[in-house]
C-alpha positions as CSV (number, residue, x, y, z in Angstrom):
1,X,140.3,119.1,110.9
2,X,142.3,120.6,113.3
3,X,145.1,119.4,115.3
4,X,147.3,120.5,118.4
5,X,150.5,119.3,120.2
6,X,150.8,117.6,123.8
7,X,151.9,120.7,126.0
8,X,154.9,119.9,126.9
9,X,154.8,123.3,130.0
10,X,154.7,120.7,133.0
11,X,157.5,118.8,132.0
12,X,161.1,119.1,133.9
13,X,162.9,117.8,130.9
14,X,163.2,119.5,127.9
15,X,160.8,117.0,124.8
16,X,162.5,116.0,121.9
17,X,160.9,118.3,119.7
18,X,159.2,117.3,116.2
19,X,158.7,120.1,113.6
20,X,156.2,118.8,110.5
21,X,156.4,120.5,107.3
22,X,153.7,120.2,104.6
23,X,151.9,121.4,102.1
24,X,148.3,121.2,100.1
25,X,147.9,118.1,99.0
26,X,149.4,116.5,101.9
27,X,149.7,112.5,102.2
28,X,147.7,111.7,105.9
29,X,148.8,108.2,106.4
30,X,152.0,110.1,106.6
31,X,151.0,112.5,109.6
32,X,148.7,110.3,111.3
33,X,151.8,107.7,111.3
34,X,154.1,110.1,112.6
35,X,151.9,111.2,115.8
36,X,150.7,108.2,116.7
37,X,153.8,106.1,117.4
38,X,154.9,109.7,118.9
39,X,151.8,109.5,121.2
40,X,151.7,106.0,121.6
41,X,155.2,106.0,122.7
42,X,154.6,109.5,124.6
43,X,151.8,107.0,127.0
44,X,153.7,103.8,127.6
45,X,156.6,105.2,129.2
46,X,157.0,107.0,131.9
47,X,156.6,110.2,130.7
48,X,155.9,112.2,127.6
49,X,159.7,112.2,125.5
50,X,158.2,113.5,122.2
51,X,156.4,117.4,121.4
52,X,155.3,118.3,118.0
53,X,154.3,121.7,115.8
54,X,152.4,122.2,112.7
55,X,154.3,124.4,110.0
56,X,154.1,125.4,106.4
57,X,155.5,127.9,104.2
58,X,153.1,130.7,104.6
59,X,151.0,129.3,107.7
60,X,147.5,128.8,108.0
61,X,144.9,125.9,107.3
62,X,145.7,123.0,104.7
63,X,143.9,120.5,103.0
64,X,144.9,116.7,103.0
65,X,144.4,114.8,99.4
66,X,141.3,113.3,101.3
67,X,140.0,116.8,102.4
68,X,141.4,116.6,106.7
69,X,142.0,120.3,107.4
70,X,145.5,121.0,109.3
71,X,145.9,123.7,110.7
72,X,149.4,125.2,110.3
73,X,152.2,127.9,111.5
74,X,154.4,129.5,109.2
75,X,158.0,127.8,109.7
76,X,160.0,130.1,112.5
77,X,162.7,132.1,112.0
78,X,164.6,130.7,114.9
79,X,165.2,127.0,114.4
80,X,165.0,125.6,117.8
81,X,163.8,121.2,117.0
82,X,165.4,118.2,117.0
83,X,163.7,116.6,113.9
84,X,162.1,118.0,110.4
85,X,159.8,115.8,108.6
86,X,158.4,117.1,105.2
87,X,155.3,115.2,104.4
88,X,154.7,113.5,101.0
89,X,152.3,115.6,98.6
90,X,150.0,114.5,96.2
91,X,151.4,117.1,94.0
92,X,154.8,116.6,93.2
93,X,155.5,119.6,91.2
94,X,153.5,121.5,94.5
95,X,156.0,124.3,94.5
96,X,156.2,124.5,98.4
97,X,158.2,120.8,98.1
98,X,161.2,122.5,96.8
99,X,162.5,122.5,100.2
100,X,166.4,122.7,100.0
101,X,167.1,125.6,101.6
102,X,164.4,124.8,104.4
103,X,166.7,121.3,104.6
104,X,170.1,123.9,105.1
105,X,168.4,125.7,107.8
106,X,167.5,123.1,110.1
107,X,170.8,121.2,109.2
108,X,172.5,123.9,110.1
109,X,171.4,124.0,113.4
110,X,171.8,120.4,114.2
111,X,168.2,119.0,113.4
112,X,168.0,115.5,111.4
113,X,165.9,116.1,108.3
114,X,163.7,113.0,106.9
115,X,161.9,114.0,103.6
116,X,158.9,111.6,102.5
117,X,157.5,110.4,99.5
118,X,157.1,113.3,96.6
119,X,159.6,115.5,99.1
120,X,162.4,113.1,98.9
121,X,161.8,112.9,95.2
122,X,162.4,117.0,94.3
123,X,164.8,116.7,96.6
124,X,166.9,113.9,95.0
125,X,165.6,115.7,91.3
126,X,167.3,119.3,92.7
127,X,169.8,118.3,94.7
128,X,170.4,114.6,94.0
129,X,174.5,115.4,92.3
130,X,175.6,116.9,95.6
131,X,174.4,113.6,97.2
132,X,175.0,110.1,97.9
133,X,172.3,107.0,97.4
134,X,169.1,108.6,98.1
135,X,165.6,107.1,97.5
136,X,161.9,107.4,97.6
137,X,158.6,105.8,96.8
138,X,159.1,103.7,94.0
139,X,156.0,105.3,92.4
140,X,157.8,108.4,92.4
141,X,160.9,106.8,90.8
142,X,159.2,106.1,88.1
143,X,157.2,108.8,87.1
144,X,160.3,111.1,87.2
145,X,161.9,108.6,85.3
146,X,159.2,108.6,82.2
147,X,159.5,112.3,82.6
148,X,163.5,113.0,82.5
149,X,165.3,109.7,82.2
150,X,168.6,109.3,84.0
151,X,166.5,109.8,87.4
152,X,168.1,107.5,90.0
153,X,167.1,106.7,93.4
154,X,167.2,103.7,95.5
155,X,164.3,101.5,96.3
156,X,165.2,101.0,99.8
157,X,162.6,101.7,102.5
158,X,165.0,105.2,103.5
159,X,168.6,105.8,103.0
160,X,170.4,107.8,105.4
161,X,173.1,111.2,104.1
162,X,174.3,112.6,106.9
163,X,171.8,114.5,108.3
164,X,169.3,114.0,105.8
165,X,167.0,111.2,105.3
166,X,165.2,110.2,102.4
167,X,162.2,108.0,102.7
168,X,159.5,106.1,100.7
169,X,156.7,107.6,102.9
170,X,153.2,106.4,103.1
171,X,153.1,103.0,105.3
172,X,156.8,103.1,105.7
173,X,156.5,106.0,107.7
174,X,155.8,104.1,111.0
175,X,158.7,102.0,110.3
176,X,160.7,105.2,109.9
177,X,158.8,106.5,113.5
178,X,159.6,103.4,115.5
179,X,163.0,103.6,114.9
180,X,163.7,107.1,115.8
181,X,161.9,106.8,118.4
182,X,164.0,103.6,119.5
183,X,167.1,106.1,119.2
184,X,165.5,107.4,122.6
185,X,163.6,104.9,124.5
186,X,163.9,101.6,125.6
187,X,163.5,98.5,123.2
188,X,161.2,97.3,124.8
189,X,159.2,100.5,125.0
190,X,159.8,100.8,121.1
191,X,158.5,97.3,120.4
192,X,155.7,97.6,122.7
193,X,154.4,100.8,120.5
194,X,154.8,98.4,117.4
195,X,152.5,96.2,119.4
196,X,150.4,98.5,120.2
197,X,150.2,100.2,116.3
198,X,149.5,96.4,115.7
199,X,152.9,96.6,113.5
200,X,154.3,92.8,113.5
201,X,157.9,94.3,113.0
202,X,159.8,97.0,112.5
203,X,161.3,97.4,109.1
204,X,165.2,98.5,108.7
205,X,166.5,101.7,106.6
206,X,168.0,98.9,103.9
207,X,164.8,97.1,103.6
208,X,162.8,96.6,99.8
209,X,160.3,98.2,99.4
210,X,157.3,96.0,99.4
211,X,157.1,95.9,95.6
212,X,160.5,93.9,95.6
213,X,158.9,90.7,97.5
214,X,161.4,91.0,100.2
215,X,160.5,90.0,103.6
216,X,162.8,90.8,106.3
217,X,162.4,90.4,110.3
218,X,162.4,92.3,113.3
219,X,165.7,92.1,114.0
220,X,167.5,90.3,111.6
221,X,168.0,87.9,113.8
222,X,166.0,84.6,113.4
223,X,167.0,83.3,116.8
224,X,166.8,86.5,118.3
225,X,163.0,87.5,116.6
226,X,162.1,83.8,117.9
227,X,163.3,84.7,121.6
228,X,161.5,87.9,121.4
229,X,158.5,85.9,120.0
230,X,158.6,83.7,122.9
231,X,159.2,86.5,125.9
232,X,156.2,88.3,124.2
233,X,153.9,85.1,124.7
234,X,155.2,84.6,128.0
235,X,154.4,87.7,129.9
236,X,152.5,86.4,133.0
237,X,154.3,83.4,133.7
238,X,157.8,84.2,132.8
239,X,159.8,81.8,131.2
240,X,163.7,80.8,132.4
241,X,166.1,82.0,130.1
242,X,167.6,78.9,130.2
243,X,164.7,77.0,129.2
244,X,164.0,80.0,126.0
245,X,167.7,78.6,125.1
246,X,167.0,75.5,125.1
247,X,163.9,76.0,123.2
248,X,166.1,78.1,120.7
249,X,168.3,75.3,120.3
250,X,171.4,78.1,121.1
251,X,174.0,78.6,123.7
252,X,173.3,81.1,126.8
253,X,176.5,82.6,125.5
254,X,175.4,82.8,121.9
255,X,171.8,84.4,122.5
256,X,173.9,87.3,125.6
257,X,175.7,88.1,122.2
258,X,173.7,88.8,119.9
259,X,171.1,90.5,122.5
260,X,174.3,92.6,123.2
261,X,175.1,93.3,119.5
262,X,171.1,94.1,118.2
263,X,169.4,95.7,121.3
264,X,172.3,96.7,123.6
265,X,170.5,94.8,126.0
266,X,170.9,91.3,128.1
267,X,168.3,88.5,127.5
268,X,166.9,89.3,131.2
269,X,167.1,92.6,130.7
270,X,165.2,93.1,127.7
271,X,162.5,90.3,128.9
272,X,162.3,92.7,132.6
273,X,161.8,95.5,130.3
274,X,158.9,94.3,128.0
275,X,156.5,93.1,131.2
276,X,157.6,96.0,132.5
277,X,156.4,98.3,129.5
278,X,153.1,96.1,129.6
279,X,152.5,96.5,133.3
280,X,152.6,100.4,133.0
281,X,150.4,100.3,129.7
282,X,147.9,98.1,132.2
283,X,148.6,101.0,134.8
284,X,147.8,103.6,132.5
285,X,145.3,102.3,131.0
286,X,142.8,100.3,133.2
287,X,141.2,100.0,136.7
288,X,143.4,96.6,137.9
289,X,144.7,97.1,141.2
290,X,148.6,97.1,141.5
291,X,148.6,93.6,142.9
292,X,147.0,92.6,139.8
293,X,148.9,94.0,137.2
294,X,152.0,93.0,139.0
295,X,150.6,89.3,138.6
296,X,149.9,89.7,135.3
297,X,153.1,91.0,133.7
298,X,155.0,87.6,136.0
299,X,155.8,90.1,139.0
300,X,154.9,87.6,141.8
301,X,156.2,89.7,145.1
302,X,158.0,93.2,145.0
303,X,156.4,95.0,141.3
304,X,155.8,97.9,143.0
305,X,159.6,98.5,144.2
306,X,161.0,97.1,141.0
307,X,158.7,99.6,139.5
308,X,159.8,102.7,141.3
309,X,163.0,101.1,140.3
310,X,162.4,101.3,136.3
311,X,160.2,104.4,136.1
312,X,161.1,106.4,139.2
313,X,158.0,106.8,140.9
314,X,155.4,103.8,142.4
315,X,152.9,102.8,140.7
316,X,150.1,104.3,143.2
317,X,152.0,107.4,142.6
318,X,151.7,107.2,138.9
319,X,148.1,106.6,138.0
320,X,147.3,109.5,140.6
321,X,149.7,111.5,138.7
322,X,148.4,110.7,135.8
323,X,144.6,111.2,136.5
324,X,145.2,114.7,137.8
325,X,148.0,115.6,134.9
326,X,145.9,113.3,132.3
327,X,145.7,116.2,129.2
328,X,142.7,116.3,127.0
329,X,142.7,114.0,124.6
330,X,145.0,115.0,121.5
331,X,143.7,114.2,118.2
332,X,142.5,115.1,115.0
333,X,139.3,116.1,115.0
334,X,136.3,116.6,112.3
335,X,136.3,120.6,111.5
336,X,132.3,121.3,111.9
């Protein structure tokens, strides 16, 4: 299989730039996780935020655990992204994981550096002293620990140290995606590419890993997850705020609060936001007329004016734009 990035030549502002590191043996779940909530979140807003490049140590193709081709560049000399991730392996002795100075260079030059799975665990087994709580896949944990003893590492989902990240990988990866990517757009935009991944919530850095029987929430709020819970089922017919307070069984002051304190948003806000982000996924993404879409997301009179409003451009505007712009479709595809 082979797989490209979205050109990112037609855009005014500069794209938040992804470089992914792996290996032979690489872990899919782990890529296909990353670029879809990248892509996802790339076509529900209203433009493309995210690019992405393929890198290895020596360049060239490689071959996922379950046999997808990927075809790679070796890593530049000139460190120019925003964000490293180094894919898990299904090889954790694969030498090409021993990644520390890889992790200097791009720290160095101001990336963030999240290291997955069987990455995170050489990491933590070379470097580990000269850091603070680190963790990985609990698999991992435990087969370095039969190996060495004395091999410590957190069973959080990720643990943050500076400017690197260390992360249990595999499924958690999307968690790990939707929240970077809700360092740079909208919560609502975030939480409608959770939707759209069909990922019920959005796991925190200090969650258990599923082994633990921990359940956690969206936010960590149980009012605030309920009120969320309610906008979400309320799209075309918009409910009062007051009446989602009442419903809540909080005060108006109470719920501004903690909306203030979790999404740096206000309750009308956020709710604006979300039937917003689902009437530009229905723009995108189907032939209902303006009026329509407007009606469906509880925009009786005015949607296209509040939507120049959000996005900067009418909504007539956009889907032409998009038609004409629309690139070809950019996805792994079987190698024949």
């Amino acid at each position: 299989m082979t797989a490209t990035m979205p050109s990112a030549a037609s855009e005014a502002q500069k794209l938040l730039q992804f470089d992914i590191y792996a290996a032979e043996g690489f872990v899919l779940i782990e890529l296909a996780g990353l670029l879809e909530v990248l892509s996802i979140a790339n076509r529900v807003g209203a433009g493309p935020v995210f690019e992405w490049h393929f890198y290895s140590a020596e360049g060239g193709p490689l071959r996922s655990k379950t046999g997808v081709l990927l075809e790679t560049e070796k890593v530049p000399t000139r460190i120019s992204a925003d964000y490293l991730f180094v894919l898990g392996n299904s090889n954790p002795d694969n030498p090409a994981l021993s990644v520390g100075k890889l992790v200097l260079d791009y720290t160095f030059r101001g990336a963030q550096v999240f290291l997955l799975a069987e990455a995170a665990s050489r990491y933590i087994r070379e470097h580990g002293e000269r850091h603070g709580h680190l963790t990985t896949h609990w698999e991992n944990s435990a087969l370095f620990r039969e190996r060495q003893g004395g091999f410590e590492a957190g069973s959080s989902l990720a643990a943050e140290d500076g400017r690197v990240v260390t992360c249990a990988g595999m499924g958690a990866t999307i968690d790990l995606a939707l929240w970077l990517i809700g360092q740079h757009v909208p919560a609502g935009q975030q939480m409608t590419t959770a939707d759209i991944m069909l990922h019920e919530r959005i796991r925190d850095f200090s969650t258990e890993q599923p082994f633990g029987g921990v359940h956690g929430s969206e936010t960590g709020d149980a009012a605030l997850d309920r009120c969320i819970e309610l906008m979400r089922a309320n799209i075309e017919d918009p409910l009062p705020i007051q009446e989602i307070v009442r419903l809540l069984g909080v005060s108006s002051r109470s719920l501004e609060r903690r909306f203030r304190a979790l999404l740096n948003a206000t309750p009308n806000n956020f709710y604006r936001e979300l039937r917003m982000v689902r009437a530009n996924t229905l723009l995108m993404n189907t032939t209902m007329s303006v009026r329509e879409i407007g009606l469906a997301c509880g925009f009786s009179n005015g949607f296209s004016g509040l939507y120049k409003s959000f996005y900067g451009i009418t909504p007539v505007a956009r889907r032409r734009a998009n038609r004409r712009n629309r690139p070809a479709a950019r996805r792994l595809s079987q190698d024949g």
